[in-house]
mmCIF file as Biopython writes it, N, C-alpha, C and O atoms, coordinates in Angstrom:
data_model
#
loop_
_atom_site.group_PDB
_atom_site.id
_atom_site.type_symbol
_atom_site.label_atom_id
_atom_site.label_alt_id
_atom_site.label_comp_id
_atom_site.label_asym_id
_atom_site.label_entity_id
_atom_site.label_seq_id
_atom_site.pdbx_PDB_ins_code
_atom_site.Cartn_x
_atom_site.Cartn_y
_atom_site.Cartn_z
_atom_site.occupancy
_atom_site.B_iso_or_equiv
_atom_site.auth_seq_id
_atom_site.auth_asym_id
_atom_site.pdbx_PDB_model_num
ATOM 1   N N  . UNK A ? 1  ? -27.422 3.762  3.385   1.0 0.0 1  A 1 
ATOM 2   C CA . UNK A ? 1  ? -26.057 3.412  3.061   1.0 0.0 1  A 1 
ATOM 3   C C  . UNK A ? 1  ? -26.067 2.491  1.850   1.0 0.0 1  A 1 
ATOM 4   O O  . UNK A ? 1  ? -26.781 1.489  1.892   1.0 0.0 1  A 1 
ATOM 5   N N  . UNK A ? 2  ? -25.446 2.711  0.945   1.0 0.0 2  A 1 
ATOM 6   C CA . UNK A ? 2  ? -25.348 1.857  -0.407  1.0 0.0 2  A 1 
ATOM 7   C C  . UNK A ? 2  ? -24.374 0.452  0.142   1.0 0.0 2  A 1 
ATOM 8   O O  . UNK A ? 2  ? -23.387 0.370  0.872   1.0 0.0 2  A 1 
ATOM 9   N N  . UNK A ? 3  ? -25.065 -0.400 -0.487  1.0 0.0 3  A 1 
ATOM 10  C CA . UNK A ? 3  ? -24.396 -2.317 -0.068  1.0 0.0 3  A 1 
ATOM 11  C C  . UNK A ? 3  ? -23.294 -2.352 -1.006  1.0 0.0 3  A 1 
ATOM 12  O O  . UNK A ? 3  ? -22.187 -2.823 -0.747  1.0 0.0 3  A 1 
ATOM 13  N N  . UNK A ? 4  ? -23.726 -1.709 -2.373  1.0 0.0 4  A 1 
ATOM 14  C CA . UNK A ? 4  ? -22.509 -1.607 -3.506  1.0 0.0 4  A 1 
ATOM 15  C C  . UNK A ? 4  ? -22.770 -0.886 -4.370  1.0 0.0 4  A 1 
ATOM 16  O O  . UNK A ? 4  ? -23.775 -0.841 -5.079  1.0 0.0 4  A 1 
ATOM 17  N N  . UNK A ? 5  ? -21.483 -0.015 -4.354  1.0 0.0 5  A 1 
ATOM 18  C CA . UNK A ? 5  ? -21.397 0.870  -5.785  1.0 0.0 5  A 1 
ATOM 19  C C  . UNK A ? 5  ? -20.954 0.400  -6.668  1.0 0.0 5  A 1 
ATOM 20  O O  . UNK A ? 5  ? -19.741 0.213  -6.750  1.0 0.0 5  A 1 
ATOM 21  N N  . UNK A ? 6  ? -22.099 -0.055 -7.934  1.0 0.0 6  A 1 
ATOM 22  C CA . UNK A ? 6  ? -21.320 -0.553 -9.023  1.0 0.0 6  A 1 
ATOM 23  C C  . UNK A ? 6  ? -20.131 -0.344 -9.863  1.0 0.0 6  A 1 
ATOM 24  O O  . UNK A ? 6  ? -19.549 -1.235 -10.482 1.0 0.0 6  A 1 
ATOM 25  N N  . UNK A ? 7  ? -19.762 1.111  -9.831  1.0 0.0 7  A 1 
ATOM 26  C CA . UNK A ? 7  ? -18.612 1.924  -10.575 1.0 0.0 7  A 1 
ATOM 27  C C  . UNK A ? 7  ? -18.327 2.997  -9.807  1.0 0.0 7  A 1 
ATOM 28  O O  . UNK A ? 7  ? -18.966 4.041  -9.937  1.0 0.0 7  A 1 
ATOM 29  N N  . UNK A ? 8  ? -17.187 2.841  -8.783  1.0 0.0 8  A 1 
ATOM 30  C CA . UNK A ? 8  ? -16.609 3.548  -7.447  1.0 0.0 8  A 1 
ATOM 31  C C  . UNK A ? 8  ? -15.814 4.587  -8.199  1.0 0.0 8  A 1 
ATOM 32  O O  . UNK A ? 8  ? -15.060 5.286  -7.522  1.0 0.0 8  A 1 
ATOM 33  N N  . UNK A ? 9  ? -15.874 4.801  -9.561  1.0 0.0 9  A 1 
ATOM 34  C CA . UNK A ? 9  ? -14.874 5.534  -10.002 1.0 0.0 9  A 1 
ATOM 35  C C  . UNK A ? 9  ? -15.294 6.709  -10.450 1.0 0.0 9  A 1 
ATOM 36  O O  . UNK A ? 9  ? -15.386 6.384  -11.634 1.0 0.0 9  A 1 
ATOM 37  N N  . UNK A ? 10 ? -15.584 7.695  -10.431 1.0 0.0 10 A 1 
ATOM 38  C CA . UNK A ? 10 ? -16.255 8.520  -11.040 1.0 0.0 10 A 1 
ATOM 39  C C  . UNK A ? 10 ? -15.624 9.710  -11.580 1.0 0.0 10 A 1 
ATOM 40  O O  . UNK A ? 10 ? -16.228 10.578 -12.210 1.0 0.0 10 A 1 
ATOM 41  N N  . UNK A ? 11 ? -14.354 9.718  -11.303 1.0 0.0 11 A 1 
ATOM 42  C CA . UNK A ? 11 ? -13.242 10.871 -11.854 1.0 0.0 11 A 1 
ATOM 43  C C  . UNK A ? 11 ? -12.275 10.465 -12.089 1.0 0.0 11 A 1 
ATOM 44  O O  . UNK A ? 11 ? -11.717 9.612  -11.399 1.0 0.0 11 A 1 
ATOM 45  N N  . UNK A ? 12 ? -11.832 10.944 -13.083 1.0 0.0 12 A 1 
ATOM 46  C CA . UNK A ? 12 ? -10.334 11.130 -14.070 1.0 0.0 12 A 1 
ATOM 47  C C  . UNK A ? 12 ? -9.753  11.370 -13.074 1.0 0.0 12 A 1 
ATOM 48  O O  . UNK A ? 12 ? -10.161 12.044 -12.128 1.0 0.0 12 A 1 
ATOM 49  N N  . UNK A ? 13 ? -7.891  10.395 -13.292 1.0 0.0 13 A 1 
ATOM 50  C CA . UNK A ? 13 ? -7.246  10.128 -12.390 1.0 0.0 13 A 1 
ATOM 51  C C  . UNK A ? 13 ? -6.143  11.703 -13.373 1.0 0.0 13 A 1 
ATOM 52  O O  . UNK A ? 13 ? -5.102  12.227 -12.976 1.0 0.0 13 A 1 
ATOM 53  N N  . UNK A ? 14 ? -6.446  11.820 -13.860 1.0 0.0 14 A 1 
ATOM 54  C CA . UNK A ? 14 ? -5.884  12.873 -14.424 1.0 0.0 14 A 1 
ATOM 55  C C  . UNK A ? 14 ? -6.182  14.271 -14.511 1.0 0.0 14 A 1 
ATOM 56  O O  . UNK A ? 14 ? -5.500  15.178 -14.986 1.0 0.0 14 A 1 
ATOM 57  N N  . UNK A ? 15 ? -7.490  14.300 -13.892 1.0 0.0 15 A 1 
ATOM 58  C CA . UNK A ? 15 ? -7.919  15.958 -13.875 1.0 0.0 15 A 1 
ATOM 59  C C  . UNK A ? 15 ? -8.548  16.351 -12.555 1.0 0.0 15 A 1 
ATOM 60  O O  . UNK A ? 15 ? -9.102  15.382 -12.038 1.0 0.0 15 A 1 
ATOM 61  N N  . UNK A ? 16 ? -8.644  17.537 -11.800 1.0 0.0 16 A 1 
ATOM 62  C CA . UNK A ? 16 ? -9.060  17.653 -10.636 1.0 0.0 16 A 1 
ATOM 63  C C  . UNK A ? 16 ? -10.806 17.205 -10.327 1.0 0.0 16 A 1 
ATOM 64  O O  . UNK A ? 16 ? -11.855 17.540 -10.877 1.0 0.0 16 A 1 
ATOM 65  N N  . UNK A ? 17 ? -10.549 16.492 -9.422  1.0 0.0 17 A 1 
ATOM 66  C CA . UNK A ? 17 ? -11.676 15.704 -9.164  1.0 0.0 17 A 1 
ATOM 67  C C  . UNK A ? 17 ? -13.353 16.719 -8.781  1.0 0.0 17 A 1 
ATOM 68  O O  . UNK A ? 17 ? -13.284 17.643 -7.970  1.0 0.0 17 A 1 
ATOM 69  N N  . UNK A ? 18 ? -14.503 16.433 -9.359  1.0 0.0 18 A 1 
ATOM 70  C CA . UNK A ? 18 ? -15.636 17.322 -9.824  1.0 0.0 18 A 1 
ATOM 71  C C  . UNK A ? 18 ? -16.711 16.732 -9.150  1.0 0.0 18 A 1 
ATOM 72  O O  . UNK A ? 18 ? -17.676 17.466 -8.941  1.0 0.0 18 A 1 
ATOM 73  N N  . UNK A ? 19 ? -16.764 15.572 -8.764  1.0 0.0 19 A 1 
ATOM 74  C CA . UNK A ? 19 ? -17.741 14.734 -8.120  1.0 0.0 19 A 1 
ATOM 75  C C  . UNK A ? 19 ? -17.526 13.966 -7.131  1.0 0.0 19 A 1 
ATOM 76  O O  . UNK A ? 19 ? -16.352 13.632 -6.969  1.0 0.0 19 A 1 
ATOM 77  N N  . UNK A ? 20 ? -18.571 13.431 -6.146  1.0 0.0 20 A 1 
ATOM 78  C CA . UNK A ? 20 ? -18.124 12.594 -5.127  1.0 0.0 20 A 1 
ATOM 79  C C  . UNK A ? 20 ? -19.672 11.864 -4.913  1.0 0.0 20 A 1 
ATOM 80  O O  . UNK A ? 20 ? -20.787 12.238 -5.277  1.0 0.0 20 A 1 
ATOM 81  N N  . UNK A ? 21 ? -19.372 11.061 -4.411  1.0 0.0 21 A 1 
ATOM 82  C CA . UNK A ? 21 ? -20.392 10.225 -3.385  1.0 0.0 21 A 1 
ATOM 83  C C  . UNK A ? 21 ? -20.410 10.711 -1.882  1.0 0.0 21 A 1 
ATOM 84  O O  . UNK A ? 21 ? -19.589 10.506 -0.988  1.0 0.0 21 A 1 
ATOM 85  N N  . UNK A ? 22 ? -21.824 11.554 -1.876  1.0 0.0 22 A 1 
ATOM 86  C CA . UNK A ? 22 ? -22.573 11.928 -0.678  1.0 0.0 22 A 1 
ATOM 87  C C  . UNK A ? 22 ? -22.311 10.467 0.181   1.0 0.0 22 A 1 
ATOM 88  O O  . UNK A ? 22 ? -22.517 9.262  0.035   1.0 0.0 22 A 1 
ATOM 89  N N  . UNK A ? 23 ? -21.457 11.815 1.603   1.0 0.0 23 A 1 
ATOM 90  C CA . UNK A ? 23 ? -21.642 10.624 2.572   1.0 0.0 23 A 1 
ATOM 91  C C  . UNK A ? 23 ? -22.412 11.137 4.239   1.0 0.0 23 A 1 
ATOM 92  O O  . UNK A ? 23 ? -22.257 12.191 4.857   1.0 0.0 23 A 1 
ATOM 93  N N  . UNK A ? 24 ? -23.152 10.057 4.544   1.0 0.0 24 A 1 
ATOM 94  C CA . UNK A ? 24 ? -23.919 10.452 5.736   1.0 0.0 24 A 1 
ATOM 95  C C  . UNK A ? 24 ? -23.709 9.910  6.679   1.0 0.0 24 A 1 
ATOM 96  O O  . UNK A ? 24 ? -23.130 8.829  6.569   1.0 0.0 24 A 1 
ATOM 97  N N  . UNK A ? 25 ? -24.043 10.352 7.911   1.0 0.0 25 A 1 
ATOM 98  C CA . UNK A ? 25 ? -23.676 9.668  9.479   1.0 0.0 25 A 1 
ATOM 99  C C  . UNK A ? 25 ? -23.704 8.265  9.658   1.0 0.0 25 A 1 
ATOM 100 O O  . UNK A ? 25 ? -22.900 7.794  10.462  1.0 0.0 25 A 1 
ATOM 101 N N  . UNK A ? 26 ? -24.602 7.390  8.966   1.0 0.0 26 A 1 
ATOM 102 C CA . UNK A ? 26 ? -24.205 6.628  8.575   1.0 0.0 26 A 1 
ATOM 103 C C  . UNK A ? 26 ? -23.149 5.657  7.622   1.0 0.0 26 A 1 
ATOM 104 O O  . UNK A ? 26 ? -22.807 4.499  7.860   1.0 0.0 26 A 1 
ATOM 105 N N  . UNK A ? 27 ? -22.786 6.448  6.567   1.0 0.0 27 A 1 
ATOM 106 C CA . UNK A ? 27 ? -21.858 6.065  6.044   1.0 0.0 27 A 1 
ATOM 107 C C  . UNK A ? 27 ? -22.060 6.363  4.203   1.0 0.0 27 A 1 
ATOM 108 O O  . UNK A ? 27 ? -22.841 7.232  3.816   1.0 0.0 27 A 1 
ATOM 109 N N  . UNK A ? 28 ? -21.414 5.691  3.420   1.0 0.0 28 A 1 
ATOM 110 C CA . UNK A ? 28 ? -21.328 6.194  1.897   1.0 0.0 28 A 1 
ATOM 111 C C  . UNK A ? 28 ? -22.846 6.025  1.723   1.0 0.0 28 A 1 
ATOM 112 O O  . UNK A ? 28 ? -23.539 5.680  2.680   1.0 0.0 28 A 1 
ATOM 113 N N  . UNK A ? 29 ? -23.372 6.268  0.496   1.0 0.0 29 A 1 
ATOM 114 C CA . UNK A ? 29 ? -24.254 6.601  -0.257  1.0 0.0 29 A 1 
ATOM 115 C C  . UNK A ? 29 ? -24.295 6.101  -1.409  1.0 0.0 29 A 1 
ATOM 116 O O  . UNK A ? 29 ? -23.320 5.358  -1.514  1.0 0.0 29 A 1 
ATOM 117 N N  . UNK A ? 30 ? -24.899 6.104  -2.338  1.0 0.0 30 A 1 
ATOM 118 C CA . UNK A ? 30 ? -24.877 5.713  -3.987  1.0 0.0 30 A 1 
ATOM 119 C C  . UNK A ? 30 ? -25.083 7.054  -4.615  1.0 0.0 30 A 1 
ATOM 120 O O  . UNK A ? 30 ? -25.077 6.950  -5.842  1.0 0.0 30 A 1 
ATOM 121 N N  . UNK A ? 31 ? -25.280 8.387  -4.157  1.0 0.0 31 A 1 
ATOM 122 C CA . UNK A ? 31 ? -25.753 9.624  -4.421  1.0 0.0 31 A 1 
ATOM 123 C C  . UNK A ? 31 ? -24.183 10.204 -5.210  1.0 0.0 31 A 1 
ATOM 124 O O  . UNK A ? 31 ? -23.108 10.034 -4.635  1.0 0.0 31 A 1 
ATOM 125 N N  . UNK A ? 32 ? -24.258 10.716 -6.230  1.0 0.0 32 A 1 
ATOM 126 C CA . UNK A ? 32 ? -23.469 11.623 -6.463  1.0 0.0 32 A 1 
ATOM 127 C C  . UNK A ? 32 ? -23.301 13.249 -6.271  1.0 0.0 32 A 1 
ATOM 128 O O  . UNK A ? 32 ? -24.262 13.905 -6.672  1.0 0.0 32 A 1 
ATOM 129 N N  . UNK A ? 33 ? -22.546 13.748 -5.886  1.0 0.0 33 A 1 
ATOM 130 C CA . UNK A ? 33 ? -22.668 15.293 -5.813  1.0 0.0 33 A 1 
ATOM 131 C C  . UNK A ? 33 ? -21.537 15.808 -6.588  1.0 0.0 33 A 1 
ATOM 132 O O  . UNK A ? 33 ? -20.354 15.471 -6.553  1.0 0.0 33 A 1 
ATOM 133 N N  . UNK A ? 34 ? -22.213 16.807 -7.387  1.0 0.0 34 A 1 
ATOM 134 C CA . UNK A ? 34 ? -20.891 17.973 -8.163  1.0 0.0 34 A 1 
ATOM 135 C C  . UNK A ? 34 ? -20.114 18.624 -7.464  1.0 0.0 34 A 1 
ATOM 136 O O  . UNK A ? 34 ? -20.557 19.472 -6.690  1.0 0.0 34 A 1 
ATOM 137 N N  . UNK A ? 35 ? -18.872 18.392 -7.570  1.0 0.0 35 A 1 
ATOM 138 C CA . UNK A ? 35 ? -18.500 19.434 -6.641  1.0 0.0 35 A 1 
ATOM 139 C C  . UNK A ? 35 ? -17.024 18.808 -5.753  1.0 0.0 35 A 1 
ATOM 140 O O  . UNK A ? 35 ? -16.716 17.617 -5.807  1.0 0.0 35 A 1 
ATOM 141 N N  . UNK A ? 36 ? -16.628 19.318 -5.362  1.0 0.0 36 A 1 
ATOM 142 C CA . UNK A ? 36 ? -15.601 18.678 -4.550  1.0 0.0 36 A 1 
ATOM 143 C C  . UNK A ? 36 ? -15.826 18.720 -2.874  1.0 0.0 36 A 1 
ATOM 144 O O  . UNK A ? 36 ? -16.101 19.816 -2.387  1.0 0.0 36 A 1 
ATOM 145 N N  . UNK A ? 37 ? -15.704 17.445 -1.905  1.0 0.0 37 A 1 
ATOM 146 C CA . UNK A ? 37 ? -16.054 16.714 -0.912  1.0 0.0 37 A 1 
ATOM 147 C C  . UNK A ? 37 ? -15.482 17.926 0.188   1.0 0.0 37 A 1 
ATOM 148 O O  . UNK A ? 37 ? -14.506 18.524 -0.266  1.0 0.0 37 A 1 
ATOM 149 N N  . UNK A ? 38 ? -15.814 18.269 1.210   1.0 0.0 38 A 1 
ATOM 150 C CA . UNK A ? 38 ? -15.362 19.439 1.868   1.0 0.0 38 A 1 
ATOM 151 C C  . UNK A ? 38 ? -14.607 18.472 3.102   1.0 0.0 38 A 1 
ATOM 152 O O  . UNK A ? 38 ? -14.949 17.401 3.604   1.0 0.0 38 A 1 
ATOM 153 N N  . UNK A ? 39 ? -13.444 19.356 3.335   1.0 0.0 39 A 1 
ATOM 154 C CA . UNK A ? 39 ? -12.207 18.582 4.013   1.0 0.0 39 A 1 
ATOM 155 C C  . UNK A ? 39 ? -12.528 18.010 5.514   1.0 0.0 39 A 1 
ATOM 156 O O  . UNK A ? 39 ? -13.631 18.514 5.729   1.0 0.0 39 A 1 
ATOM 157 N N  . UNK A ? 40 ? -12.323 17.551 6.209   1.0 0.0 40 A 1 
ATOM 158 C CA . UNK A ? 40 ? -12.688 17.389 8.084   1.0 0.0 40 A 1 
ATOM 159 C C  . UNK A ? 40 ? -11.376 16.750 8.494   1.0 0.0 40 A 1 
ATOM 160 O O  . UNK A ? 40 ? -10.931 15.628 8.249   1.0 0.0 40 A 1 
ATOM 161 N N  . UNK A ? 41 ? -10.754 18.017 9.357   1.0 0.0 41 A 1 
ATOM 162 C CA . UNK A ? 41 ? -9.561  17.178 10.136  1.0 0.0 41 A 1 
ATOM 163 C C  . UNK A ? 41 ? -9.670  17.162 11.451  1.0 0.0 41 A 1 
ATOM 164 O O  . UNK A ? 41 ? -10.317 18.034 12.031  1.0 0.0 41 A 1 
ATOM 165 N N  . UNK A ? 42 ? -8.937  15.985 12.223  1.0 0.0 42 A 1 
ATOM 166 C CA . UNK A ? 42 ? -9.229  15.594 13.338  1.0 0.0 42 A 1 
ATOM 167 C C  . UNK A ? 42 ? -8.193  15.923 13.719  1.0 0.0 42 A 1 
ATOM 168 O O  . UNK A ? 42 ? -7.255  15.428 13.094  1.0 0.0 42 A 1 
ATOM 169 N N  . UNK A ? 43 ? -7.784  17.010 15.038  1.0 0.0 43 A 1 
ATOM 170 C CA . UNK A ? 43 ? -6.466  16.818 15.410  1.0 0.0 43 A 1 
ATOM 171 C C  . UNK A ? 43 ? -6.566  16.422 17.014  1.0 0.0 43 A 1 
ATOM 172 O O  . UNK A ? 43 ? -7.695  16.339 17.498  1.0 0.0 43 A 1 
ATOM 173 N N  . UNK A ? 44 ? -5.191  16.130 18.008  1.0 0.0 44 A 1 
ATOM 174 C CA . UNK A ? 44 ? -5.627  15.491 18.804  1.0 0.0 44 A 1 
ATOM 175 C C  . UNK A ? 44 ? -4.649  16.815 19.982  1.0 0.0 44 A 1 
ATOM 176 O O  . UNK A ? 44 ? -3.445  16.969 19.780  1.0 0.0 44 A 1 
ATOM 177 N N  . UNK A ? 45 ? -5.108  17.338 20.709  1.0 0.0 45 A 1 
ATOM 178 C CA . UNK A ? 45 ? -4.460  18.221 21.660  1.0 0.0 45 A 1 
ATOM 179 C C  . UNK A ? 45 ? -3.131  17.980 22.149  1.0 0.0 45 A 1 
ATOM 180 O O  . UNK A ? 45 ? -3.309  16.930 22.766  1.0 0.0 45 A 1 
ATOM 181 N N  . UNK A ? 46 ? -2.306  18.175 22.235  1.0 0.0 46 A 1 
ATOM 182 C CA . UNK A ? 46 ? -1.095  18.409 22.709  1.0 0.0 46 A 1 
ATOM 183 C C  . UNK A ? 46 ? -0.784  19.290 23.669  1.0 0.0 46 A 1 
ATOM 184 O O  . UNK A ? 46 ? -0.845  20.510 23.515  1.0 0.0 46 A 1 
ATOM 185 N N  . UNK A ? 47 ? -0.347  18.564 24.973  1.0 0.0 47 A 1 
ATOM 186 C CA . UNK A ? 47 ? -0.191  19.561 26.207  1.0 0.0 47 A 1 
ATOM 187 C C  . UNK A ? 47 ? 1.183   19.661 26.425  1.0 0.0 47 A 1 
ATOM 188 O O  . UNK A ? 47 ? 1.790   18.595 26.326  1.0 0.0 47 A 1 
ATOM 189 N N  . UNK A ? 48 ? 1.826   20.636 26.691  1.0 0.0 48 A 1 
ATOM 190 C CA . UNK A ? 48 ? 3.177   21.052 26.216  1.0 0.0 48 A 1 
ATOM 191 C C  . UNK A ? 48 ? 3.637   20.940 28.085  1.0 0.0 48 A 1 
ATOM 192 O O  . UNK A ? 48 ? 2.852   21.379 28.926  1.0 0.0 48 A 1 
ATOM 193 N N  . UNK A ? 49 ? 5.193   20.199 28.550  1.0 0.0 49 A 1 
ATOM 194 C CA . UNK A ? 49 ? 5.383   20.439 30.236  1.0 0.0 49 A 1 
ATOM 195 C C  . UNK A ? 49 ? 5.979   21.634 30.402  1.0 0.0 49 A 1 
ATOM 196 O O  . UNK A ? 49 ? 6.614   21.853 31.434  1.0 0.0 49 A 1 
ATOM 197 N N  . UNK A ? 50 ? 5.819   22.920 29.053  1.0 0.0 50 A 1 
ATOM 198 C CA . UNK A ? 50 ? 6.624   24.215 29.682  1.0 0.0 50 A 1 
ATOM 199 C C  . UNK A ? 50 ? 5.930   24.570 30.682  1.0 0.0 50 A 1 
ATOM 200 O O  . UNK A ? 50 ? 6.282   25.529 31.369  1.0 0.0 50 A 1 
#
């Protein structure tokens, strides 16, 4: 896990974003990857009283 990323910024706030900081089960990284970060949604079940 990286303590600090010196420059958290790594993409233009103006163009679609190309890079990210690899993150692991532990947590962020200092690693960069090309590419755009692949999505993870959490949803939470809903039980319906029909």
């Amino acid at each position: 896990m990286a303590d600090l990323i010196e420059n958290p910024i790594i993409n233009s706030p103006f163009e679609e974003p190309k890079r990210y900081f690899r993150f692991t089960d532990d947590g962020i990284t200092d690693e960069i990857v090309i590419g755009r970060r692949c999505i993870q949604l959490c949803s939470k079940d809903v039980v319906s009283d029909d």
